[in-house]
N, C-alpha and C positions, 0 to 999 in steps of 0.2 A: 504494500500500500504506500511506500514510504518511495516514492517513485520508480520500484521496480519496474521495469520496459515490458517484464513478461508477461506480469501481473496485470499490466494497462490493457497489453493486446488479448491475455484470454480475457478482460472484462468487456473488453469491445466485442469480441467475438460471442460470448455469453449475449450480451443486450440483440445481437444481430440474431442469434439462435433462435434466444426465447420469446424475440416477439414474433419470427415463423413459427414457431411450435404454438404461439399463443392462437394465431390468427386459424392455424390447420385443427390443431385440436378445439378452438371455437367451434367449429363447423360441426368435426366431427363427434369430440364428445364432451360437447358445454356442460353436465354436470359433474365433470371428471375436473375442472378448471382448478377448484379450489381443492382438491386433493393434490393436483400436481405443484400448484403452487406453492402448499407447505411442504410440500418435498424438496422443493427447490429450495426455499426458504430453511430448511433442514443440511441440505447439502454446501449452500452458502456459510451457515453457521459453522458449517465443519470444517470450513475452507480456511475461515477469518480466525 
C-alpha cells in the first residue's frame, strides 16, 4: 500500500475484474451479488 508498483497494478486490475464480474454476474445471478461481495470483501481483508 505504501506505494508498492505491484500492489497498484493488481488493485487496478482487481477494480477492472470486479466491475466485469459485477456487470456479468448482475445479469446472471443478481441474488448471488451480495454473497460474492462478502467474499470478496473477505479475500481483501486477507490481502491487507
Amino acid at each position: 500500500m505504501k506505494g508498492n508498483p505491484l500492489f497498484f497494478v493488481d488493485w487496478k486490475v482487481f477494480l477492472f475484474f470486479s466491475s466485469v464480474f459485477h456487470s456479468w454476474f448482475q445479469a446472471k445471478y443478481s441474488e448471488h451479488i451480495v454473497l460474492i461481495l462478502s467474499e470478496l470483501n473477505f479475500v481483501l481483508s486477507t490481502i491487507e
